[in-house]
N, C-alpha and C positions, 0 to 999 in steps of 0.2 A: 456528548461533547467532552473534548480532552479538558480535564480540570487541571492539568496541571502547565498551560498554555503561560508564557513569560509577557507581563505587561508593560508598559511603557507608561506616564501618564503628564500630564502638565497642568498646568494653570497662569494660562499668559494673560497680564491684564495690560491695558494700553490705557494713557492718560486723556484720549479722546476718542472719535468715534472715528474720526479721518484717520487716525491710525489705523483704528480696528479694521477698517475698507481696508488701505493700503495693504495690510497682513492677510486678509483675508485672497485678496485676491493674486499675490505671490505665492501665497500655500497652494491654491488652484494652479497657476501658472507652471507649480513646480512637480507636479504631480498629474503628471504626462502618462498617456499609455505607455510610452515607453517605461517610463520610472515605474508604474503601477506593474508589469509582466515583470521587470527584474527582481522587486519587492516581491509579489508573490511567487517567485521560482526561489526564492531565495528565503521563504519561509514565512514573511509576512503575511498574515490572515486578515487582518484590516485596522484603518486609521478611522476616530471617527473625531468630528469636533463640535464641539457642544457650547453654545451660549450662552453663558450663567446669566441668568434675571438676576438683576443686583440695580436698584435703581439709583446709585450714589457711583458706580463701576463698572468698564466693559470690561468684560472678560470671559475668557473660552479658557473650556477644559480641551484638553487633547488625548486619547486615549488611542495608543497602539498596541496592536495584537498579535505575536509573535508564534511560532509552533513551539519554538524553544526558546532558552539564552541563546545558544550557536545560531539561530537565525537572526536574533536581534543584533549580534556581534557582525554577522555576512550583511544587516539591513543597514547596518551605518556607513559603509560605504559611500551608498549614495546618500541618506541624510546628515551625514558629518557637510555636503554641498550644499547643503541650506545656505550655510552661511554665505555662500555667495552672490546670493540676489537678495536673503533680506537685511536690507538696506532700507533708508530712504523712511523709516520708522521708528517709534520709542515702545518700548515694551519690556515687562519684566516679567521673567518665566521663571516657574519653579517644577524638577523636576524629580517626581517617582517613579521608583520599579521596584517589582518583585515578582511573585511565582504565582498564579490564582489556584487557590487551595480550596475554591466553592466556585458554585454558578449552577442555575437552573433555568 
């Protein structure tokens, strides 16, 4: 595996659980075969989301997987559109990126 693959990553928490739904189910809605073939022609290797056990907080990690920057830079095209349907929720995200420099 290429170790030197560009990550993307988040930590979105939401103040309730009707949130977490709501988000949950627009992140599905927006990640369409179609969106999924332009993403991977365009260098993404995969999104994955993950639900932190936190029993005081909901919250998901997000973890995108790029071949490169230059892919992650052609992947925003279409996720800079997020923002068009998430709507209608409260959430606060924080976001990291860098280079992965290990993996086994």
């Amino acid at each position: 595996m290429n170790n030197n693959n560009y990550l993307s990553s988040a930590i979105v928490t939401f103040p309730s659980e009707g949130d977490y739904k709501l988000w949950s189910e627009k992140f599905a809605l927006f990640n369409t075969d179609q969106a999924k073939e332009f993403l991977k022609k365009s260098g993404q290797l995969n999104v994955s989301c993950i639900r932190i056990t936190d029993e005081n907080l909901v919250k998901v990690m997000i973890v995108w997987e790029y071949k490169d920057e230059e892919a992650f830079v052609r992947c925003q095209k279409l996720w800079a559109k997020w923002g068009d349907i998430a709507q209608d929720f409260v959430s606060k995200i924080v976001f990291n990126r860098g280079i992965k420099f290990y993996s086994w």
